[in-house]
VMD Tcl script that draws the C-alpha trace (Angstrom):
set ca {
  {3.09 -23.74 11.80}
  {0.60 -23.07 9.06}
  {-1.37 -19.56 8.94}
  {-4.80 -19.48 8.31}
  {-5.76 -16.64 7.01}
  {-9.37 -14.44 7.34}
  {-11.94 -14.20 4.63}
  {-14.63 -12.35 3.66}
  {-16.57 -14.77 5.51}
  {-15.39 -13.39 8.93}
  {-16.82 -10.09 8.59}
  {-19.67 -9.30 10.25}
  {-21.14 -7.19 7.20}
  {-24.42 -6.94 9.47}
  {-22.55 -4.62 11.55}
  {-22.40 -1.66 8.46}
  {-23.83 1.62 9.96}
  {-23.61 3.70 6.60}
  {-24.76 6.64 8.66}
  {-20.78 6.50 9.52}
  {-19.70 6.05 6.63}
  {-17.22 9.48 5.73}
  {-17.50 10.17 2.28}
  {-13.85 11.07 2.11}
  {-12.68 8.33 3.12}
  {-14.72 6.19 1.14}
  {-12.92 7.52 -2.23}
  {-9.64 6.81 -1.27}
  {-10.74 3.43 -0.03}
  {-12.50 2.62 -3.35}
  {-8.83 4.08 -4.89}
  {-7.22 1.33 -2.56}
  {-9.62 -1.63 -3.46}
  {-7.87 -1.27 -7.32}
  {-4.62 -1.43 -6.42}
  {-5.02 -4.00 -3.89}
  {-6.96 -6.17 -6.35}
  {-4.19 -6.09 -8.90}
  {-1.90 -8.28 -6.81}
  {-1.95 -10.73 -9.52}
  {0.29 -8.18 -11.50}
  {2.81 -7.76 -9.17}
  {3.10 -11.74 -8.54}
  {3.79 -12.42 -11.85}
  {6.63 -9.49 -12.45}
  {8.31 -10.36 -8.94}
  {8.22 -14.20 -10.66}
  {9.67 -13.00 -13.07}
  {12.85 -11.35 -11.46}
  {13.13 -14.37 -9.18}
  {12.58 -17.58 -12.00}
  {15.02 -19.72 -10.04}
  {13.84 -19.15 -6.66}
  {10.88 -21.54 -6.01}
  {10.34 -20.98 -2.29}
  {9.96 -17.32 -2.99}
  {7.83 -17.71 -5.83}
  {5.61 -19.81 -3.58}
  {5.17 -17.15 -0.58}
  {4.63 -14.55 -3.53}
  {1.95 -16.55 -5.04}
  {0.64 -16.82 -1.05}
  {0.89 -13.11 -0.80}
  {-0.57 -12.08 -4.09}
  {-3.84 -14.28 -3.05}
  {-3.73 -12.05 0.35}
  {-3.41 -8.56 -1.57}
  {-6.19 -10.04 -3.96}
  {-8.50 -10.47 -1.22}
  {-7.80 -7.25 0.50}
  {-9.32 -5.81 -2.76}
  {-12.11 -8.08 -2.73}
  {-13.06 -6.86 0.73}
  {-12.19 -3.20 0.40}
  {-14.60 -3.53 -2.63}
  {-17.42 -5.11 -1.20}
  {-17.44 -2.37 1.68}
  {-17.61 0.25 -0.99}
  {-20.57 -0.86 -3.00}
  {-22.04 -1.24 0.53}
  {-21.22 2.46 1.32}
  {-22.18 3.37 -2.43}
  {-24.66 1.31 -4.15}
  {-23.76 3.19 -7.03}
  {-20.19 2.12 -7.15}
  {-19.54 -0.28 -9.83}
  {-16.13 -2.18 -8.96}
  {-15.75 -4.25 -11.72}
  {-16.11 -1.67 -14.34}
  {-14.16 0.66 -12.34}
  {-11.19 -1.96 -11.71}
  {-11.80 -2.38 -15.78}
  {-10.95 1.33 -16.01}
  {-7.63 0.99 -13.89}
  {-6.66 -2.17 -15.37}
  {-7.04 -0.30 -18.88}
  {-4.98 2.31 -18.01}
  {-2.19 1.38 -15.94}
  {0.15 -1.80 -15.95}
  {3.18 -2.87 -14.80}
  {6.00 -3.95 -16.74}
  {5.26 -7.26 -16.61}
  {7.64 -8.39 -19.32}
  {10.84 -7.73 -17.14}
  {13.21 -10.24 -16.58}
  {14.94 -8.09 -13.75}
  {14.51 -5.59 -10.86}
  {13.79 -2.09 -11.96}
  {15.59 -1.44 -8.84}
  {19.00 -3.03 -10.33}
  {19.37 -5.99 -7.58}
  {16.94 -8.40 -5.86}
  {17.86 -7.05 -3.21}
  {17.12 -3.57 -3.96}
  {13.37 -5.22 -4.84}
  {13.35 -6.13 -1.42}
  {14.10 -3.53 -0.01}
  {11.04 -1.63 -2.16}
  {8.93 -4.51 -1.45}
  {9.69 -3.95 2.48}
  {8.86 -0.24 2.11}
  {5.48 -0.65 0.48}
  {4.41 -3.33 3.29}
  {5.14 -1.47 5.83}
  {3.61 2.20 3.80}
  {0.43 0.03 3.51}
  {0.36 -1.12 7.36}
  {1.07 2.47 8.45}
  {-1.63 3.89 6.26}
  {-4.73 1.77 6.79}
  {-3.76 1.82 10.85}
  {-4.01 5.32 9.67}
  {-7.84 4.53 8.03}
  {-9.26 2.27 11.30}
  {-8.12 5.45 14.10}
  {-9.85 7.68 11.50}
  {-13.38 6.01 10.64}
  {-16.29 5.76 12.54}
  {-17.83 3.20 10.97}
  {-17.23 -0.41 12.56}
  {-16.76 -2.56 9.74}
  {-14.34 -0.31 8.03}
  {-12.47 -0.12 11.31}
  {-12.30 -4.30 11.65}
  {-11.46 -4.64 7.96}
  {-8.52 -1.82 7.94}
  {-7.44 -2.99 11.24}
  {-7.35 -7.04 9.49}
  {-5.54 -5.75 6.35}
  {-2.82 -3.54 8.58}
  {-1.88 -6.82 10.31}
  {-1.51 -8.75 6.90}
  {0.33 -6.12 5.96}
  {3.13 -5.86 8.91}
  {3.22 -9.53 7.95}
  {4.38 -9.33 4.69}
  {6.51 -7.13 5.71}
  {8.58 -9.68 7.95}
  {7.93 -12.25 4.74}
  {9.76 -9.92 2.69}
  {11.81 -9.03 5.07}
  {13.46 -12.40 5.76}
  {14.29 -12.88 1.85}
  {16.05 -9.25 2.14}
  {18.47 -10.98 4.67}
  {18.82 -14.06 2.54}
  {19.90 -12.54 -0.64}
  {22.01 -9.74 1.05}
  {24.60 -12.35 2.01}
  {25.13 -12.86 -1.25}
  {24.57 -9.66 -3.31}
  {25.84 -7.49 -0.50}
  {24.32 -3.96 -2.01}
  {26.03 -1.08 0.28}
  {24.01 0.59 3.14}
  {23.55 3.99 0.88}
  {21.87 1.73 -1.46}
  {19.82 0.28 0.63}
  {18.69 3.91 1.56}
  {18.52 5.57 -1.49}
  {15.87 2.53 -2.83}
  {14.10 2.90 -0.01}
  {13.70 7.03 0.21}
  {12.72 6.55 -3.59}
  {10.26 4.28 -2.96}
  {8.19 6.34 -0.59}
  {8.65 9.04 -3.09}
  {6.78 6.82 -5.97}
  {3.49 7.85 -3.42}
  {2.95 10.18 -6.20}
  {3.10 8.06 -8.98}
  {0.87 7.01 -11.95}
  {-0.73 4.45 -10.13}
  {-2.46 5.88 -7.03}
  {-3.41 8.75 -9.03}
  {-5.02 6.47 -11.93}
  {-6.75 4.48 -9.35}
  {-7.91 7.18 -7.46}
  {-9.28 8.60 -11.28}
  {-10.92 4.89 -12.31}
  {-12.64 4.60 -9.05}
  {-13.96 8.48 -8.74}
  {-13.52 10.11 -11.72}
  {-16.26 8.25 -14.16}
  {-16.63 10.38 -17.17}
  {-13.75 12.80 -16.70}
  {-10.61 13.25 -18.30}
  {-7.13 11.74 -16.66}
  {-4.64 14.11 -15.41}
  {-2.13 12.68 -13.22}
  {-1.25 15.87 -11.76}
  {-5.09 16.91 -10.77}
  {-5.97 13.18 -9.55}
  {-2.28 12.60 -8.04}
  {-2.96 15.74 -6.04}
  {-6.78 14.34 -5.19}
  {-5.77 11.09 -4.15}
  {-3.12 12.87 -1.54}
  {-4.97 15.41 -0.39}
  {-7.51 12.93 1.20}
  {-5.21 9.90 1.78}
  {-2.54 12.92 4.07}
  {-4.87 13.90 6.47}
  {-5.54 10.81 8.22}
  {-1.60 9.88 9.49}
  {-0.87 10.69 13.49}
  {2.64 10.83 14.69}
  {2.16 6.90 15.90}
  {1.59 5.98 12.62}
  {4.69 7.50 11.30}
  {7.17 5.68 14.25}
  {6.35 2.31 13.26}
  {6.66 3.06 9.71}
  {9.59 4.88 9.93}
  {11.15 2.21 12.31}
  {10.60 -0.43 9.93}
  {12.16 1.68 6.93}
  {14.97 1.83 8.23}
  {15.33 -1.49 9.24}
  {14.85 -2.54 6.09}
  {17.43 0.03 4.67}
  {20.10 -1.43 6.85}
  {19.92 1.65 9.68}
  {19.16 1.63 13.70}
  {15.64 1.73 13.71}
  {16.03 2.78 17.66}
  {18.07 5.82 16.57}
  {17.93 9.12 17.64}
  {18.10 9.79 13.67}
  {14.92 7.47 13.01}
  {12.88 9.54 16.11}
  {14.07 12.96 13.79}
  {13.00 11.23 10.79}
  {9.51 10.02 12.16}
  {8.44 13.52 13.39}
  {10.23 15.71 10.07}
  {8.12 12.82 8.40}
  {4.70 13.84 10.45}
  {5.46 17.33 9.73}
  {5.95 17.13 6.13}
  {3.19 14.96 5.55}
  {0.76 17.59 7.42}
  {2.30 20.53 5.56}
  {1.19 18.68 2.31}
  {-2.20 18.33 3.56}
  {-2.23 21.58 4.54}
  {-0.97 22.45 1.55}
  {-3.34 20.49 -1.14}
  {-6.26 22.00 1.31}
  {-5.38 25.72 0.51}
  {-5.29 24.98 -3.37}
  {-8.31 22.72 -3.79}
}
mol new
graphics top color blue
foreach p $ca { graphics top sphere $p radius 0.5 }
foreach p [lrange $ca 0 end-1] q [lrange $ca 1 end] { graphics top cylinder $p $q radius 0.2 }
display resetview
């Protein structure tokens, strides 16, 4: 059966009550409209480390057209919520200033399978993050768009998911692998490019420093997680990295999770 997928289209944008609109949340979301948007980028390197697989290629291609129009929407939203907010220029910005290596022929996690895995992680991040956004808000488009883009999100997940079982029967990476990929992944939260799209969407005639925006971009984006947020993404890690997800380990994981994420936001608070 054939999924039809939402558009812009099915938004009620009449709904908008900017007098809900929370002006922290709005930066991060602008931050999130960039990265989203550059699912082009990340179609063409995950071609590129699977040539000779045509069906994946094909959901990728499927996907990156999804992730596109999460950006698209995300976008639109913000230059509701901020006239001012120019997202073209601003994507211009991010697009200038970070890039993925989009010349590799292979994983930078060593095995497709290990890309998987990574691939798995950041689905599931994403769903956990803007169910995160939609408890948060107040404002009831914001809510139905986050709430839209969570469910795409657990989706790809299970996409991804299913091409993580198909390849492990062949490349057959050990379990500590599979774990150390995806621990490192969440780690990359503080990367170049959340920070650098946090800076090209709010930082418009400033200087970059990954450290100052990195800490920005987390400082808002850490406050918003609940403990429910952190089962299902913690659940589905570990899934993905080959462990019980029903474990008593994965219910210690989800709340040391919830507590290190507040004591970062607690954290960030004190030195801003």
């Amino acid at each position: 059966m054939s999924y039809e997928h939402w558009t812009l289209d099915d938004i009620d944008w009449a709904a908008f009550e900017p007098a809900k609109v929370d002006p922290e949340i709005l930066k991060i979301i602008k931050a999130a409209s960039m990265v989203e948007y550059n699912g082009a980028d990340y179609a063409t390197y995950l071609c590129n480390v699977f040539p000779d697989d045509s069906e994946f290629q094909e959901a990728v291609n499927r996907w990156a057209d999804e992730e596109i129009q999460h950006g698209a929407v995300l976008a639109r939203w913000a230059e509701l919520a901020d006239p001012v907010f120019d997202f073209k220029a601003s994507f211009k910005r991010f697009a200038d200033g970070y890039s993925l290596p989009l010349d590799a022929s292979t994983s930078v996690r060593g095995t497709r399978s290990g890309e998987l895995v990574a691939r798995c992680i950041v689905e599931v991040g994403t769903s956990s993050y803007y169910s995160a956004l939609a408890d948060a808000s107040e404002e009831p488009v914001l809510i139905r768009i986050c709430k839209l883009i969570a469910a795409d999100e657990l989706r790809h997940y299970k996409l991804f998911y299913s091409f993580l079982k198909r390849y492990l029967k062949t490349e057959k990476i050990g379990r500590l692998r599979r774990v150390l990929i995806a621990f490192g992944r969440i780690s990359e939260t503080e990367d170049d490019e959340l920070a650098y799209a946090y800076f090209a969407a709010n930082g418009e005639g400033e200087a970059y420093d990954r450290k100052l925006w990195s800490k920005a971009y987390l400082q808002r984006a850490s406050q918003y997680y609940r403990p429910k947020h952190l089962d299902l993404g913690v659940a589905m890690t570990f899934k993905a990295a080959g462990l019980n997800p029903q474990s008593r380990l994965a219910g210690w994981a989800s709340r040391a999770g919830y507590w290190a994420i507040r004591q970062k936001a607690k954290g960030l608070k004190q030195a801003a």
